[in-house]
N, C-alpha and C positions, 0 to 999 in steps of 0.2 A: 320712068323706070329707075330704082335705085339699086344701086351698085353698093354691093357689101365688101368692105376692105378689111375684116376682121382679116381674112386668111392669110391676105397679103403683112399682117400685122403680126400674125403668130409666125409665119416665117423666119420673119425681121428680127423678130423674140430672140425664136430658139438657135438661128444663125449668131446672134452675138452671145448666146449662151455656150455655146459651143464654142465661137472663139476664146472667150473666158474662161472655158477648160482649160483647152488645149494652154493657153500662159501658162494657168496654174500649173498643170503636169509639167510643163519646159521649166517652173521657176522653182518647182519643188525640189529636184535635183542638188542644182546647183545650192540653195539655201540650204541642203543640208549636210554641206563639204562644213572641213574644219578651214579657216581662211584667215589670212591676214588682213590688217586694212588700217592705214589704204596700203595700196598695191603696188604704189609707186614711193619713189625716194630718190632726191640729188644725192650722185655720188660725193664723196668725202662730206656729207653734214652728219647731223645727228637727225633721228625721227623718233617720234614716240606712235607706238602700234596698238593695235587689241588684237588677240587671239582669239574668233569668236568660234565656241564651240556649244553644235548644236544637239540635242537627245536625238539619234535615228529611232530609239526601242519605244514601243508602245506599254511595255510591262516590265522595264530595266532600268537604274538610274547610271548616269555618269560619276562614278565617285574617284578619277584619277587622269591625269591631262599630262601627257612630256611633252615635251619640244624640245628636240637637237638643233642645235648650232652649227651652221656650217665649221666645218675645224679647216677648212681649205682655205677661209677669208676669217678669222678669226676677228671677233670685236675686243675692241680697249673698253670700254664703257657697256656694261648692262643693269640696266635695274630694275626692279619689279615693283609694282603698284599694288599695297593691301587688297587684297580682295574677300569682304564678310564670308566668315565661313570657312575659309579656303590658307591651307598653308603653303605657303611655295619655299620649296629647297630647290638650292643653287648648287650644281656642280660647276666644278672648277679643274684645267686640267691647264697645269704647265707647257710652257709652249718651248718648241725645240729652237724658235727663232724670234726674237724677243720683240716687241710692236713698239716705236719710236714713236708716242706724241706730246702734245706741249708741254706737259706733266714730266715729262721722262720719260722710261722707261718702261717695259709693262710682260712681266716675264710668265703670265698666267692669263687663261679669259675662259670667258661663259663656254660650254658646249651641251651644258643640257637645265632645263626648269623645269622643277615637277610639281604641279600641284595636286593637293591631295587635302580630306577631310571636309571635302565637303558635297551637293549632290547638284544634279543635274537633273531633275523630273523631267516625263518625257513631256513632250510639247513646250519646253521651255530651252533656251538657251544661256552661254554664258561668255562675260568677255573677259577676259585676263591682258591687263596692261603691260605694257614694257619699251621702256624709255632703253635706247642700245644707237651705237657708232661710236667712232665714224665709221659711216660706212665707204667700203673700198672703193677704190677707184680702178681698178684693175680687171673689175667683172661687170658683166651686164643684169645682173641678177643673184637672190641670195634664196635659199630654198629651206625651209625649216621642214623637217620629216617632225611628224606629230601622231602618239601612237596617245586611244579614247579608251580605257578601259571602263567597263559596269559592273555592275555590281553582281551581275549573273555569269562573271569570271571569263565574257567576251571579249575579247581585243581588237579595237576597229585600226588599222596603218593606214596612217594617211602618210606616203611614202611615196610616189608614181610621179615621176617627173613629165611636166608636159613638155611636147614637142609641138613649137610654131607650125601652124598650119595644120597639126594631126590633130587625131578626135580627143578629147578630153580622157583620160583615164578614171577607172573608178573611183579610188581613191586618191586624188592628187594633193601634194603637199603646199603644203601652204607654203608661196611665193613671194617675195617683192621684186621689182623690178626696176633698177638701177636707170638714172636717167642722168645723161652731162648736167651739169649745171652751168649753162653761158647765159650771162646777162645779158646779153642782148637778145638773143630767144625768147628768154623766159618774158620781158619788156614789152617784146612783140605781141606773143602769144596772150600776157594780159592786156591789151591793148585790143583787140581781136577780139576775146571774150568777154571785156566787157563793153565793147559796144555793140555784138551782138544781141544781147539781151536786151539794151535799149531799144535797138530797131524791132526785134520781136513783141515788144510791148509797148512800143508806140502803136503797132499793125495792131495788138489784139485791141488794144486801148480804142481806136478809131470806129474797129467793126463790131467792139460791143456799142458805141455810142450810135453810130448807125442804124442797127438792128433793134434798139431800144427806141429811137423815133420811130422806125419802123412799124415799132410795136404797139405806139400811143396813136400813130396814126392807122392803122386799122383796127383798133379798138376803137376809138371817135368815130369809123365809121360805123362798125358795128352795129353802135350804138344811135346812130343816129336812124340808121337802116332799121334800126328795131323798131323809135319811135316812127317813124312815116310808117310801118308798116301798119302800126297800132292805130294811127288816126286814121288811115284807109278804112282800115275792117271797122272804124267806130263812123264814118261817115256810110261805107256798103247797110250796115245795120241802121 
């Protein structure tokens, strides 16, 4: 009697079709915040960031992108990276308490970038670069509020600060997040990751080779299974 395993097959299908959704709808979300990245920064360095900001409208374009500046931790240093198309104006606001680095002095900093002139089609995204610090040492975290206008006179706030441990807000602002910088950690921690990766691929390295003899040896039977069968049925005849 032969046993039919289609059913068991289309199961198999539509269960991993369905987990495949379900990613996608969890990953759609999230991909279409306006974000920073990366996400993380030693305190007191410099970092260079992209702003990536994505179209939500299906019939709208993005023709206008700010970003505020923390004025609470003010940067000495911000710069912006051409971007085709695209003009970025810088505001600048005099500081009531002036920022001491190896340059001197620094009686003014960045608090808002705007770019403008140029578009965002929907299904497309865009990144905006910016080279900024030092960043402070005094906070665990820097929060850039970022408002997306379109061309159909929408205004998307990305403004909603998250709370560790709570649910994510709609629209949440683009974050980074301040980390110590001790050399001895940081030594560690690469030491750590990269020999994980080795061990990882020594393992997978081993069980493709394995599975590959595996593979040639039941094929060579297969095959040989096929011939004996053939001279059977030509000696039965």
């Amino acid at each position: 009697m032969t046993i039919s395993r289609k059913p068991a097959v289309s199961r198999l299908a539509a269960v991993g079709a369905a987990a495949g959704a379900s990613v996608l709808l969890l990953a759609a979300p999230a991909f279409a915040h306006v974000t920073v990245s990366p996400s993380t920064a030693a305190k007191g360095g410099y970092s260079t960031v992209d702003f990536k900001v994505p179209n939500e409208q299906d019939n709208a374009n993005t023709v206008k992108v700010e970003v505020d500046f923390p004025a609470d931790h003010p940067l000495a240093s911000v710069q912006t990276e051409p971007v085709p198309g695209w003009t970025a104006t810088v505001t600048k606001t005099k500081l009531a308490k002036p920022i001491t680095t190896d340059d001197g002095q620094v009686t003014e900093a960045v608090t808002k970038i705007t770019w403008s002139g140029g578009q965002i089609k929907p299904g497309e995204f865009q990144q905006f670069p910016v080279a900024l610090g030092p960043l402070p040492s005094d906070t665990g975290k820097l929060v850039f509020k970022a408002l997306q206008t379109y061309d159909n006179n929408q205004v998307v706030r990305w403004i909603d600060a998250s709370t560790p441990g709570g649910a994510e807000p709609a629209h949440p602002a683009p974050t980074i997040t301040l980390t110590d910088a001790k050399s001895g950690d940081a030594t560690q921690a690469t030491a750590q990751q990269s020999a994980a990766p080795a061990s990882s691929s020594g393992g997978s390295d081993t069980t493709a080779r394995v599975l590959a003899v595996v593979g040639i040896v039941v094929g060579a039977a297969g095959i040989g299974y096929g011939v004996l069968a053939g001279r059977r049925r030509g000696s039965a005849a």
